[in-house]
Biopython code that builds the backbone (N, CA, C, O; Angstrom):
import numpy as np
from Bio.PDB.StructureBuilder import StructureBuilder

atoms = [
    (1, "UNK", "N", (0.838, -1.174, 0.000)),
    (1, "UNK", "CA", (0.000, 0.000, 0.000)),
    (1, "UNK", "C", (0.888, 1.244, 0.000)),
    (1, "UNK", "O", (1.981, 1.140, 0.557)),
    (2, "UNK", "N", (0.541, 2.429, -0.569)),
    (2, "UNK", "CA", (1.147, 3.551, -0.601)),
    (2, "UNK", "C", (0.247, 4.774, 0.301)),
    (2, "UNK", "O", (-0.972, 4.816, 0.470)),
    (3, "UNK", "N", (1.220, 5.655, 0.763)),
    (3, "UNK", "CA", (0.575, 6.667, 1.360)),
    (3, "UNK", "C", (1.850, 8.001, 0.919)),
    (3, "UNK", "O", (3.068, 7.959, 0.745)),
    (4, "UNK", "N", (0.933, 8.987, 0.870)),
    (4, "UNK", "CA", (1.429, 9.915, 0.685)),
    (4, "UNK", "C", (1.119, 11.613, 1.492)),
    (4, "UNK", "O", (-0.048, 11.848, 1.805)),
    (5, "UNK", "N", (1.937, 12.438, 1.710)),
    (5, "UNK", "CA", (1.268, 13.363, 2.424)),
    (5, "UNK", "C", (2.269, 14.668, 1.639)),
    (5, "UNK", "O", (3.249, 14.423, 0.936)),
    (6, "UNK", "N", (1.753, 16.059, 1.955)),
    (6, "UNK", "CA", (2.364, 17.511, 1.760)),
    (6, "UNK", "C", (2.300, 18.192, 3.125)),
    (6, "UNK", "O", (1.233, 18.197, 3.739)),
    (7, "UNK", "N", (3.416, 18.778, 3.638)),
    (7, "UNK", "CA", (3.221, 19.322, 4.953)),
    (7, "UNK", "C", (3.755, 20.854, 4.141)),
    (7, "UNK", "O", (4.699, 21.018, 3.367)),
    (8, "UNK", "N", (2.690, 21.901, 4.694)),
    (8, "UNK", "CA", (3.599, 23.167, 4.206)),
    (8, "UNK", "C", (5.199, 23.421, 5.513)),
    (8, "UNK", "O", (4.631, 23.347, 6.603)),
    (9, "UNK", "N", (5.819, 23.515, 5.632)),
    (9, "UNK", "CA", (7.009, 23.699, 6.273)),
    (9, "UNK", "C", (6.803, 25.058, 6.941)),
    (9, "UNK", "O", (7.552, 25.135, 7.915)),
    (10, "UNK", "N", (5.997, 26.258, 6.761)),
    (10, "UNK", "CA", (6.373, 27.342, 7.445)),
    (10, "UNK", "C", (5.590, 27.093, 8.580)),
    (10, "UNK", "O", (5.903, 27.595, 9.659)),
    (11, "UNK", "N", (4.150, 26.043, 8.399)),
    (11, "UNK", "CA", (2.824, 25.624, 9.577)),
    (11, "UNK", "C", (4.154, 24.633, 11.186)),
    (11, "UNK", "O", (3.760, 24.467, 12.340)),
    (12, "UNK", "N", (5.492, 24.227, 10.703)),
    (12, "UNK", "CA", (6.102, 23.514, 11.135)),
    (12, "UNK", "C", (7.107, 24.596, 11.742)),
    (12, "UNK", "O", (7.375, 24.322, 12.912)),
    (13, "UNK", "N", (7.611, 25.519, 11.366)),
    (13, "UNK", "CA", (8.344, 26.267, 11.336)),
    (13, "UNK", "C", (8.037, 27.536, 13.098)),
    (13, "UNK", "O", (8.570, 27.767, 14.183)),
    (14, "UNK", "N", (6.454, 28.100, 12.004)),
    (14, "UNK", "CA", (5.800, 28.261, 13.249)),
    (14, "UNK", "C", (5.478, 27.520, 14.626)),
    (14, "UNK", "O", (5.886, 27.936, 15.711)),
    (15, "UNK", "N", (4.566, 26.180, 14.428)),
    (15, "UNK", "CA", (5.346, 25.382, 15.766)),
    (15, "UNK", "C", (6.110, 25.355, 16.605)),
    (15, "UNK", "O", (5.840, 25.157, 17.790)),
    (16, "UNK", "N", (7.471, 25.598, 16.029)),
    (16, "UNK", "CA", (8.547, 25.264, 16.679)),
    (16, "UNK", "C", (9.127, 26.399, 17.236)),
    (16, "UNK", "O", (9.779, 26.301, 18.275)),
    (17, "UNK", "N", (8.874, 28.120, 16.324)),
    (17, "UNK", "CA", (8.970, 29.092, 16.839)),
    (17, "UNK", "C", (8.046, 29.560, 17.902)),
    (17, "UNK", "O", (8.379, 30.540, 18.568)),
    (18, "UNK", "N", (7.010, 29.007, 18.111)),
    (18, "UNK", "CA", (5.894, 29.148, 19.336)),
    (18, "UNK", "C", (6.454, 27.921, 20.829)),
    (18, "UNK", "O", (6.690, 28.360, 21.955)),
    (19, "UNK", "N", (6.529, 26.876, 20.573)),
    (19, "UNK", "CA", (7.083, 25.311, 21.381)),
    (19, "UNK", "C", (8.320, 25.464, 21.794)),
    (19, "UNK", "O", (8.659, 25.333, 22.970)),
    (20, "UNK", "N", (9.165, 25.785, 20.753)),
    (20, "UNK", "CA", (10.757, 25.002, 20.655)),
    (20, "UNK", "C", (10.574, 23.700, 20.708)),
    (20, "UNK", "O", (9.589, 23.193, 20.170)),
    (21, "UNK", "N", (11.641, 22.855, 21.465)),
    (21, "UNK", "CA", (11.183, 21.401, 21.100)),
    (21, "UNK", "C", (10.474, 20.709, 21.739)),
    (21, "UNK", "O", (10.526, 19.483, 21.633)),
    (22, "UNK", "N", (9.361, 21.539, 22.834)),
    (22, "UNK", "CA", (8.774, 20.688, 23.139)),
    (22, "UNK", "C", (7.144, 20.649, 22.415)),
    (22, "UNK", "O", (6.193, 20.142, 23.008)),
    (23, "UNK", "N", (7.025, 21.346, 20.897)),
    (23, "UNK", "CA", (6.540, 21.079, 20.166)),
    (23, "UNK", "C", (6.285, 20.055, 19.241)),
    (23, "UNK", "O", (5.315, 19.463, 18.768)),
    (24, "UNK", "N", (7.885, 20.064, 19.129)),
    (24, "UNK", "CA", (8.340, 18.966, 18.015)),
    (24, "UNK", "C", (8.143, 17.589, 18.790)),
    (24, "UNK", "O", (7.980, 16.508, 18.223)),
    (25, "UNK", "N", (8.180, 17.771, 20.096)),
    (25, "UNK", "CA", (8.427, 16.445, 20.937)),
    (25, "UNK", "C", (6.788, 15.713, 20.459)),
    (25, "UNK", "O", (6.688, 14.486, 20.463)),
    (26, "UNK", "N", (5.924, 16.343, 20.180)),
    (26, "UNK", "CA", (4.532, 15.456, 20.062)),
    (26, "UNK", "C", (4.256, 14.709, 19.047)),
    (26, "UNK", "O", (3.301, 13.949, 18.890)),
    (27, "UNK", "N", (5.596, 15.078, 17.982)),
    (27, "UNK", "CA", (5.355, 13.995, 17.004)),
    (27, "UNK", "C", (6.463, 13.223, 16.560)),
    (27, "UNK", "O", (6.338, 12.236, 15.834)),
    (28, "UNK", "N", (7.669, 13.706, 17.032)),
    (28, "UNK", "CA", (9.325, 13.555, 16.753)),
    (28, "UNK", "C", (9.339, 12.623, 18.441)),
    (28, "UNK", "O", (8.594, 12.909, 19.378)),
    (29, "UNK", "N", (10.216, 11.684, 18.446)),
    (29, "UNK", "CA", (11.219, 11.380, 19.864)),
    (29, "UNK", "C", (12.494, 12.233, 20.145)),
    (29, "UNK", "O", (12.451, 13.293, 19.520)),
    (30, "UNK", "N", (13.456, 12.102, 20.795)),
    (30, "UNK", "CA", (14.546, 13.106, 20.684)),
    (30, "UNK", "C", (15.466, 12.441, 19.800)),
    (30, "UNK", "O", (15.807, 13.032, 18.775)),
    (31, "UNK", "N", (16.005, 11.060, 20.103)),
    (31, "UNK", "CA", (16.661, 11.329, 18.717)),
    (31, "UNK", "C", (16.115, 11.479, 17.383)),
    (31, "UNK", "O", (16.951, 11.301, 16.497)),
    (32, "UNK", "N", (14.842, 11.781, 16.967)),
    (32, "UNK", "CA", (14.602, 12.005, 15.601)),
    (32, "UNK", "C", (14.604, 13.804, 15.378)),
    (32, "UNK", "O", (14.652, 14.441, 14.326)),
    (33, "UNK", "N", (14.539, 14.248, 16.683)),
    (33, "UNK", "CA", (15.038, 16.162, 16.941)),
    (33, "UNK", "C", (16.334, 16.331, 16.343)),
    (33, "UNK", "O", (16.619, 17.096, 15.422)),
    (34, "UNK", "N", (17.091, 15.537, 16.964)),
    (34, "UNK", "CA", (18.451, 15.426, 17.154)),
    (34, "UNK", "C", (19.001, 15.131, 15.752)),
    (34, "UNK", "O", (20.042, 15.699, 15.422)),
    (35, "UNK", "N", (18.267, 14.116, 14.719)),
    (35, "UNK", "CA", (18.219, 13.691, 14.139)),
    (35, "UNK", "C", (17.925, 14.722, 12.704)),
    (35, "UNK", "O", (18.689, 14.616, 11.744)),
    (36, "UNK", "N", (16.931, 15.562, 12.675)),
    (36, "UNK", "CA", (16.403, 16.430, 12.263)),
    (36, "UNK", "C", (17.238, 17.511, 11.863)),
    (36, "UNK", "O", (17.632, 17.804, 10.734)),
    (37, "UNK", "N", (17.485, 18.153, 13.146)),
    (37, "UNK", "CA", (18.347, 19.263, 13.379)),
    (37, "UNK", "C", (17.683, 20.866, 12.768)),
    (37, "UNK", "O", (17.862, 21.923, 13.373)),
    (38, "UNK", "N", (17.031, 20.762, 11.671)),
    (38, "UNK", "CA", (16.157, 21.999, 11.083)),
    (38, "UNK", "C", (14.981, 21.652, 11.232)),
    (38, "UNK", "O", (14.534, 20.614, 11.720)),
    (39, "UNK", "N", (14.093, 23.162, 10.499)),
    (39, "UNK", "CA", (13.087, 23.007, 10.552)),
    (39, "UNK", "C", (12.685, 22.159, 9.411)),
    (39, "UNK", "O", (11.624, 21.537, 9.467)),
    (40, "UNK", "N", (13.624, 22.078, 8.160)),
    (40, "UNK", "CA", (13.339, 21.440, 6.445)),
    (40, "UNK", "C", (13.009, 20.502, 6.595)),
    (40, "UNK", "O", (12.064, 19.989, 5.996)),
    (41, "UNK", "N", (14.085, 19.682, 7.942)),
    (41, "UNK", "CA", (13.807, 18.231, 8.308)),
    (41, "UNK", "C", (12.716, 17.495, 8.915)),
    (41, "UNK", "O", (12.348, 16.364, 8.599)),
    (42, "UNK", "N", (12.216, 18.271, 9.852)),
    (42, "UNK", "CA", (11.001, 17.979, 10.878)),
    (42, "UNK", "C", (9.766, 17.967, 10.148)),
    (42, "UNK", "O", (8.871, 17.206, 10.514)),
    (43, "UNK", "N", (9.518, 19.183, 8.556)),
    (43, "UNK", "CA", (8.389, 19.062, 8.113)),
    (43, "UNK", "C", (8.399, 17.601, 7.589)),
    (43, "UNK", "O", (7.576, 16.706, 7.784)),
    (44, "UNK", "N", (9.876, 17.600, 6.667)),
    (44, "UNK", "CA", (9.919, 16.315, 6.146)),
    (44, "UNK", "C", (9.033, 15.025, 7.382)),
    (44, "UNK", "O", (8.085, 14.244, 7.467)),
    (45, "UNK", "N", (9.730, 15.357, 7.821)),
    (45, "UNK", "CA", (9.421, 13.841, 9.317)),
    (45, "UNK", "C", (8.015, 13.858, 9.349)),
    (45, "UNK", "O", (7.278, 12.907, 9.087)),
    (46, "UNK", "N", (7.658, 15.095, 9.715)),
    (46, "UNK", "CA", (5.950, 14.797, 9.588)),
    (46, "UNK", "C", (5.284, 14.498, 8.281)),
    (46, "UNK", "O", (4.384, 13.671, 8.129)),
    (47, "UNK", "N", (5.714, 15.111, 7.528)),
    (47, "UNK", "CA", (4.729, 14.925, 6.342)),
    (47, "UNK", "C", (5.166, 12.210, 6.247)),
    (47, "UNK", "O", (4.561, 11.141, 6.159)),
    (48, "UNK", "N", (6.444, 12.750, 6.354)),
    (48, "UNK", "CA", (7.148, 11.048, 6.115)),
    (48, "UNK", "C", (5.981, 9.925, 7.467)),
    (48, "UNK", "O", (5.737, 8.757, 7.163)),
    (49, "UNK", "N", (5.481, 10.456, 8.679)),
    (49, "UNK", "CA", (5.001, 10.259, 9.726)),
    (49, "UNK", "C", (3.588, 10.098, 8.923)),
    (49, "UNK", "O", (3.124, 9.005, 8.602)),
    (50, "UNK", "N", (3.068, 11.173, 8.691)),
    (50, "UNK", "CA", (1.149, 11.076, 7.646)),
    (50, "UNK", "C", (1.628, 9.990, 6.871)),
    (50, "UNK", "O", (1.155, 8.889, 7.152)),
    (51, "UNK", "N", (2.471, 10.057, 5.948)),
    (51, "UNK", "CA", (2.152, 9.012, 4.934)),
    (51, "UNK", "C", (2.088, 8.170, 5.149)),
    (51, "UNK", "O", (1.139, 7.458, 4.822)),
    (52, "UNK", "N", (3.579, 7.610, 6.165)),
    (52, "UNK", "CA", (3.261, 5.712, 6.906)),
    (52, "UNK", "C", (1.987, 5.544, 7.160)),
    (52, "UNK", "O", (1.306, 4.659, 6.642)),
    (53, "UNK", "N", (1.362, 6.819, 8.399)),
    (53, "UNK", "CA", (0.160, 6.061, 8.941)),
    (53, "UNK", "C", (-0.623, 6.020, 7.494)),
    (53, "UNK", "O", (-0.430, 4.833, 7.234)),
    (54, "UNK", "N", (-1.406, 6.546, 6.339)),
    (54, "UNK", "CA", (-2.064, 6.311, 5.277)),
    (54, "UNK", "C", (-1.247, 5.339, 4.491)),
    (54, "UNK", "O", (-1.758, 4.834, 3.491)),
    (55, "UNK", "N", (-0.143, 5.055, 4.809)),
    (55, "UNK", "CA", (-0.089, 3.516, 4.064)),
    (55, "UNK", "C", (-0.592, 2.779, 4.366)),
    (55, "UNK", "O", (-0.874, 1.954, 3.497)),
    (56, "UNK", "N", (-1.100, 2.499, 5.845)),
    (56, "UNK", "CA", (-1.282, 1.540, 6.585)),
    (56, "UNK", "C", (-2.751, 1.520, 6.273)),
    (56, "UNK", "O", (-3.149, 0.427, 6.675)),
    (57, "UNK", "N", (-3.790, 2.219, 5.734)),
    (57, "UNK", "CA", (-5.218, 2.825, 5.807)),
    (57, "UNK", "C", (-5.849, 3.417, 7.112)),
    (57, "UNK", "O", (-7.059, 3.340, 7.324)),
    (58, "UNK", "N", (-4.791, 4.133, 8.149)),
    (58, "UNK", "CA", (-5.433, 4.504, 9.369)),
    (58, "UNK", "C", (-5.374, 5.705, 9.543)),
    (58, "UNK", "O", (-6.182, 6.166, 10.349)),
    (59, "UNK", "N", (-4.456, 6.607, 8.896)),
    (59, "UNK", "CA", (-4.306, 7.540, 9.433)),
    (59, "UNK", "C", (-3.891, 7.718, 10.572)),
    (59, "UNK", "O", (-4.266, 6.855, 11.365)),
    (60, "UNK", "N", (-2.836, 9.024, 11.246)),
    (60, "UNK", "CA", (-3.059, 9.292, 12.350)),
    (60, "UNK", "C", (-3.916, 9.368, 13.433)),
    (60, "UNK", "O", (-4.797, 10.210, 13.260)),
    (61, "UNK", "N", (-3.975, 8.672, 14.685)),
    (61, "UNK", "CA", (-5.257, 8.273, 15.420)),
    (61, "UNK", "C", (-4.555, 7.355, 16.359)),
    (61, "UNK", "O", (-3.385, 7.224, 16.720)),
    (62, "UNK", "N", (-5.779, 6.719, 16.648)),
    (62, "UNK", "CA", (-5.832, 5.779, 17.864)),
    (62, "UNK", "C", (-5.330, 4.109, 17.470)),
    (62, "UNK", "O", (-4.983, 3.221, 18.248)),
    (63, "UNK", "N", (-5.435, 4.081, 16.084)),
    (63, "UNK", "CA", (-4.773, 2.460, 15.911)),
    (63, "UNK", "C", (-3.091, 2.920, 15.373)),
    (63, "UNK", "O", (-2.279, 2.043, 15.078)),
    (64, "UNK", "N", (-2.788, 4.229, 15.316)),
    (64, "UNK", "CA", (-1.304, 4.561, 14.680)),
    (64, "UNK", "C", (-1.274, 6.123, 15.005)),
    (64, "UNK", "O", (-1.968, 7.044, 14.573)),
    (65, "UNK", "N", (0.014, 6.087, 16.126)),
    (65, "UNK", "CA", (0.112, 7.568, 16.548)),
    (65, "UNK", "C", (1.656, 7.890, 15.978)),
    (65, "UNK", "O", (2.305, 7.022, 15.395)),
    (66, "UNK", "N", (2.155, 9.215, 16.213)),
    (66, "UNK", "CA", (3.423, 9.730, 15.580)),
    (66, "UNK", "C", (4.358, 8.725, 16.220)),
    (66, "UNK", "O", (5.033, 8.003, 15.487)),
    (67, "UNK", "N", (4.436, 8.638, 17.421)),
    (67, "UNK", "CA", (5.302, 7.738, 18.084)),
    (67, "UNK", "C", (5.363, 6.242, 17.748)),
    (67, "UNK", "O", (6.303, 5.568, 18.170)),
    (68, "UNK", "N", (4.397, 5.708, 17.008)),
    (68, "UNK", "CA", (4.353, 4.490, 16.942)),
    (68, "UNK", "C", (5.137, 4.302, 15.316)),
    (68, "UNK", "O", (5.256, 3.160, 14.872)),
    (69, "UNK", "N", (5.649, 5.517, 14.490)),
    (69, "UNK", "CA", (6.699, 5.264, 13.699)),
    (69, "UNK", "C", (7.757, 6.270, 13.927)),
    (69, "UNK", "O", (7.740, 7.468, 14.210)),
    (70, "UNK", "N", (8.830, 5.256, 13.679)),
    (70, "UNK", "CA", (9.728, 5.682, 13.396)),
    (70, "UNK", "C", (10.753, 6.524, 12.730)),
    (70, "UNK", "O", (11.562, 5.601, 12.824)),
    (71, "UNK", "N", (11.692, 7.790, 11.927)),
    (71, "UNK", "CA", (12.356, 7.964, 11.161)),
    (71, "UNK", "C", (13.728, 7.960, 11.695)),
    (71, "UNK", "O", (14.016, 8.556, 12.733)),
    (72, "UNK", "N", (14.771, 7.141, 10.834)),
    (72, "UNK", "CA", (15.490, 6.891, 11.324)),
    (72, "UNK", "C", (16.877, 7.265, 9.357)),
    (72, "UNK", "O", (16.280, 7.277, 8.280)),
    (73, "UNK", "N", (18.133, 7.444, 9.353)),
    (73, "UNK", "CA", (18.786, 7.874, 7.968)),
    (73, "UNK", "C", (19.933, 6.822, 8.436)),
    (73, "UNK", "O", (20.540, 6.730, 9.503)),
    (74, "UNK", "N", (19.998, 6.089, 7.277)),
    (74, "UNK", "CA", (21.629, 5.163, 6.658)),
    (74, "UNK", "C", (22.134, 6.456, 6.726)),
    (74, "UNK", "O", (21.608, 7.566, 6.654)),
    (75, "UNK", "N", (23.885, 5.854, 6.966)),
    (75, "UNK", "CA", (25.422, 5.878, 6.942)),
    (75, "UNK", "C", (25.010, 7.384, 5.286)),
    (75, "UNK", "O", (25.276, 8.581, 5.397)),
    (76, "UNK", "N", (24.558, 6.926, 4.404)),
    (76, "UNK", "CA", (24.516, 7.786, 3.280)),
    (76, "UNK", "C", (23.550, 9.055, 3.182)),
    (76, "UNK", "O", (23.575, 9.921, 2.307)),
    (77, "UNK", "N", (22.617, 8.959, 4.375)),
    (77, "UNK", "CA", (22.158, 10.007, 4.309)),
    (77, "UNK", "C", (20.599, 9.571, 3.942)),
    (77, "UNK", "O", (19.783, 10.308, 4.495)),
    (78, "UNK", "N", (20.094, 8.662, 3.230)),
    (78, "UNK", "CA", (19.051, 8.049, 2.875)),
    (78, "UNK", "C", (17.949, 7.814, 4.234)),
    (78, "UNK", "O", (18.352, 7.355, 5.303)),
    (79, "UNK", "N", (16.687, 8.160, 4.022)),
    (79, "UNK", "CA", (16.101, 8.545, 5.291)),
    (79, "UNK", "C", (15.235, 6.853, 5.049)),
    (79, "UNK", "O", (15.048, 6.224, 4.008)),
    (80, "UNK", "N", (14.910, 6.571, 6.283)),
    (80, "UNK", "CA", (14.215, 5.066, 6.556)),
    (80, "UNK", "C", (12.946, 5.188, 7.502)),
    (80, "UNK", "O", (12.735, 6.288, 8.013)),
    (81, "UNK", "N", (12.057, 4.094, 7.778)),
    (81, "UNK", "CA", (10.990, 4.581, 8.375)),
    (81, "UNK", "C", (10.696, 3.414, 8.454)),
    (81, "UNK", "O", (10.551, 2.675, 7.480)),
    (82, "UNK", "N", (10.541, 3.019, 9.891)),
    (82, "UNK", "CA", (10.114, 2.003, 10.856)),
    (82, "UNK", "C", (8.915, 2.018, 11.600)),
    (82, "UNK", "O", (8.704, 3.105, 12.138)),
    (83, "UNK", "N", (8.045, 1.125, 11.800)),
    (83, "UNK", "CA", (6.840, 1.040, 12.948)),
    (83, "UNK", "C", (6.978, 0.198, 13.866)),
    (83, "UNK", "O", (7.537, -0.891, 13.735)),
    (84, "UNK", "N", (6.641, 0.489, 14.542)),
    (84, "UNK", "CA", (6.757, -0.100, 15.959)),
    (84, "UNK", "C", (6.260, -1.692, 15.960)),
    (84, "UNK", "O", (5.387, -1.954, 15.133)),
    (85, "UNK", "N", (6.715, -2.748, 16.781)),
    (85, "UNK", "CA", (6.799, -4.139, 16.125)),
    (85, "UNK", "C", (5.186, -4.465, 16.296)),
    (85, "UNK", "O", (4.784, -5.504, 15.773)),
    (86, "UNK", "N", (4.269, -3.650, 16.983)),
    (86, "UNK", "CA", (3.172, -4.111, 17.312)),
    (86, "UNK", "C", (2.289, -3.886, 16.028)),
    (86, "UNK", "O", (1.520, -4.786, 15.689)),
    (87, "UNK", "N", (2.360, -2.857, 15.387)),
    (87, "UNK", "CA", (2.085, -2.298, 14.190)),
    (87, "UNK", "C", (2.855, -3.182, 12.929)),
    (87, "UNK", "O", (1.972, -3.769, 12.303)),
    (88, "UNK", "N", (3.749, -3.368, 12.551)),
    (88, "UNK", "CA", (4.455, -3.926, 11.905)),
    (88, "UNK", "C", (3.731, -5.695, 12.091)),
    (88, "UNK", "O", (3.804, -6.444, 11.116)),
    (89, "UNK", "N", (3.280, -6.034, 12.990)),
    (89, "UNK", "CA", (2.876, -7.309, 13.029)),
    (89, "UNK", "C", (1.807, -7.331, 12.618)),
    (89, "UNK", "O", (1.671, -7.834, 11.503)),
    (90, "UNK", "N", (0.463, -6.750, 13.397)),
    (90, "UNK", "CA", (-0.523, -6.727, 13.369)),
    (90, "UNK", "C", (-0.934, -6.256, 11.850)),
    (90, "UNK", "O", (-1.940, -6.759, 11.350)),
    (91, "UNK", "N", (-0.309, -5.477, 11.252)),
    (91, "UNK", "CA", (-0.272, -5.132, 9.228)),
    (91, "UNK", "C", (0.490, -5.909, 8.668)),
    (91, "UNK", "O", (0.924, -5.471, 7.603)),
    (92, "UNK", "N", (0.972, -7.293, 9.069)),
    (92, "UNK", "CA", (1.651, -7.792, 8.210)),
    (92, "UNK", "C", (2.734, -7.176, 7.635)),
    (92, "UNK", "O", (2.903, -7.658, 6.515)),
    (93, "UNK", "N", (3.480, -6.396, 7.872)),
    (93, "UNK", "CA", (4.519, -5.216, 7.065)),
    (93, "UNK", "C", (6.014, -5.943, 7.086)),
    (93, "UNK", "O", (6.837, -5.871, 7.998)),
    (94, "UNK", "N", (6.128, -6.594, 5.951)),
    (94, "UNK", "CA", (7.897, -7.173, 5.229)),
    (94, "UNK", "C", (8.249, -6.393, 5.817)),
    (94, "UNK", "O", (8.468, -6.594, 7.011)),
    (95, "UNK", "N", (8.487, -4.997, 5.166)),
    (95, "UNK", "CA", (9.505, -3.745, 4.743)),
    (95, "UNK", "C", (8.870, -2.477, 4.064)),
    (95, "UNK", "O", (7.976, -2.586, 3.225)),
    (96, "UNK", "N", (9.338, -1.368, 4.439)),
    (96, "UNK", "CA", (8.632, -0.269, 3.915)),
    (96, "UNK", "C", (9.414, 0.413, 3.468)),
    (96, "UNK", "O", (10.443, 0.220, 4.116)),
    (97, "UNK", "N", (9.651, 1.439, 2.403)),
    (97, "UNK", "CA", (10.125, 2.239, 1.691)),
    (97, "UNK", "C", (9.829, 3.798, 2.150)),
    (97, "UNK", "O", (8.681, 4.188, 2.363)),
    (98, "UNK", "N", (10.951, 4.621, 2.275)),
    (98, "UNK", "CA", (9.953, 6.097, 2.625)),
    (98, "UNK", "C", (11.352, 6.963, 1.584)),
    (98, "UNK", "O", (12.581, 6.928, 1.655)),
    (99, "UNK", "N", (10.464, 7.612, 0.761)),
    (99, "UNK", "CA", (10.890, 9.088, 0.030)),
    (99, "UNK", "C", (10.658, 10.268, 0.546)),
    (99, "UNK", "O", (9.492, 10.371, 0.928)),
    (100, "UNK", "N", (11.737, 11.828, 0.821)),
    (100, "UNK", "CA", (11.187, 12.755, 1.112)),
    (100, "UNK", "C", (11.552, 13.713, -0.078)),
    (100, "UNK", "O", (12.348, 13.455, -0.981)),
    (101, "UNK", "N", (10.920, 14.716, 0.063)),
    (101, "UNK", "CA", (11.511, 15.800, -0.767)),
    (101, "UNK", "C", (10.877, 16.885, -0.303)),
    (101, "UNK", "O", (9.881, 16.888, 0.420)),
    (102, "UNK", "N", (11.680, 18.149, -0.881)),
    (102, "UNK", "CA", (11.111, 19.645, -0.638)),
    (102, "UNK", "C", (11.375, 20.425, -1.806)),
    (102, "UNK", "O", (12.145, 20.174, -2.733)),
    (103, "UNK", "N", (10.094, 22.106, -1.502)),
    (103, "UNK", "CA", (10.435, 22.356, -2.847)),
    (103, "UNK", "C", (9.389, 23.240, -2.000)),
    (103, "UNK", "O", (8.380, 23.146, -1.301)),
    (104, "UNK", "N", (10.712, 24.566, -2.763)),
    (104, "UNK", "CA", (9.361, 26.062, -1.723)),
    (104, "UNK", "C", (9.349, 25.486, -0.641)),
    (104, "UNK", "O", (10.175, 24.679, -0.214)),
    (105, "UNK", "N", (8.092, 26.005, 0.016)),
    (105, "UNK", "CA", (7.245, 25.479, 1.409)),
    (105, "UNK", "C", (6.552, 24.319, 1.640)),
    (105, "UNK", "O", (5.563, 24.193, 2.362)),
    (106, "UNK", "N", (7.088, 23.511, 1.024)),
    (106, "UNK", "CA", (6.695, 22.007, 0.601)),
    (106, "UNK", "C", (7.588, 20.995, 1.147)),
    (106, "UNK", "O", (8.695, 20.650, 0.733)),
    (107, "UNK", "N", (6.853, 20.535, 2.247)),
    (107, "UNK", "CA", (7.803, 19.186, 2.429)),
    (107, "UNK", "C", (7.062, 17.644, 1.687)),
    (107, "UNK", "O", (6.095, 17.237, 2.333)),
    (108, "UNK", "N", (7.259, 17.193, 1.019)),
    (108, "UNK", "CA", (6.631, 16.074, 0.750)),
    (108, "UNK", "C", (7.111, 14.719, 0.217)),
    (108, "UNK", "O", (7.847, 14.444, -0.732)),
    (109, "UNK", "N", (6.223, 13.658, 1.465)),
    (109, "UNK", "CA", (6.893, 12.145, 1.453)),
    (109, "UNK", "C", (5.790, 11.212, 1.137)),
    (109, "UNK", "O", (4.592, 11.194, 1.419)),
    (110, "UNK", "N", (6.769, 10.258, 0.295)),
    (110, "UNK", "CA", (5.708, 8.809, -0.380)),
    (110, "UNK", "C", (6.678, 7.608, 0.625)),
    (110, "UNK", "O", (7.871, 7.316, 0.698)),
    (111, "UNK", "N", (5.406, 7.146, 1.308)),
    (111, "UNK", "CA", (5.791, 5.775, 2.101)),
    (111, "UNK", "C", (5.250, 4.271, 1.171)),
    (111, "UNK", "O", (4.111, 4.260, 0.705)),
    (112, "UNK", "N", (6.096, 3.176, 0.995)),
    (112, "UNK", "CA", (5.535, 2.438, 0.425)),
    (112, "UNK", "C", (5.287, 1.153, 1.249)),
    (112, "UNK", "O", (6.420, 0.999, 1.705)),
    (113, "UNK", "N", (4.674, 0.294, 1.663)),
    (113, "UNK", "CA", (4.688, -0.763, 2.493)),
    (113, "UNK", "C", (4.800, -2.262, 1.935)),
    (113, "UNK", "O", (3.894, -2.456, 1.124)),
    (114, "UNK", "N", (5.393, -3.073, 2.061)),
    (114, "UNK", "CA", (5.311, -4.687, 1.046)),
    (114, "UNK", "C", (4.592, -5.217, 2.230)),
    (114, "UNK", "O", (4.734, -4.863, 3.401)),
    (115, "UNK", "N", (4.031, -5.854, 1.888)),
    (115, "UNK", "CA", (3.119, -6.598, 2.998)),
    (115, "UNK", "C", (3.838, -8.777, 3.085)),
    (115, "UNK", "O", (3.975, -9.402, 2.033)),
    (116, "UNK", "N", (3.968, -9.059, 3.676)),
    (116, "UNK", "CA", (4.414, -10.752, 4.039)),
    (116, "UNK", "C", (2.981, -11.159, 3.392)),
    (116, "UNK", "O", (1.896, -10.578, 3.385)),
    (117, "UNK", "N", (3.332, -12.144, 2.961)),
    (117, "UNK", "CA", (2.131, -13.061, 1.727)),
    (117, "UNK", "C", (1.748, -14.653, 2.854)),
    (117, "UNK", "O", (0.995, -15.536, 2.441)),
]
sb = StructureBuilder()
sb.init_structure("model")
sb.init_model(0)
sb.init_chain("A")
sb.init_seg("    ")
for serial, (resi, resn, name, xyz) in enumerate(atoms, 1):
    if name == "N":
        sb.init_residue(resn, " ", resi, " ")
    sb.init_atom(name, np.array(xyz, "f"), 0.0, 1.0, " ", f" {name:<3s}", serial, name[0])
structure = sb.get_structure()
């Protein structure tokens, strides 16, 4: 299944200029702050965060919250995206794929999910 999301980056930006990080903390853990380091990154994370959960068909909510995935980047810089093993079981989920990109005030990520047969 695929999910996809657009986060505008300045709605993220603001956040964080109102919070600091204990804005970011409601949808980020610390090392994915840490991890982050800008604001370019964090929209990325969220918008990468919507799409997992709409890969999954749940959306953000009560069967899949920010915390219950992961973003995590390879040695190369390549960003990755994990769910939590309870989630990952219960969806059947092989392996998932996550793309980000930006452009303007645009953060936007395609999550892809393979499902175990």
């Amino acid at each position: 299944m695929i999910g996809i999301d657009v986060t505008i980056i300045s709605r993220i930006e603001k956040l964080y200029n109102r919070w600091g990080e204990k804005g970011l903390r409601k949808f980020l853990s610390p090392k994915e702050i840490a991890l982050g380091k800008k604001v370019l990154s964090y929209a990325g994370f969220w918008a990468a965060k919507e799409a997992a959960s709409k890969a999954l068909g749940t959306g953000i909510g009560k069967e899949c919250g920010f915390h219950d995935i992961k973003i995590k980047k390879l040695p190369s810089g390549q960003p990755i995206i994990k769910y939590k093993k309870s989630i990952r079981k219960k969806y059947n989920i092989k392996n998932s794929h996550l793309s980000i990109t930006h452009d303007g005030d645009l953060a936007i990520a395609v999550v892809v999910n393979v499902y175990k047969k």
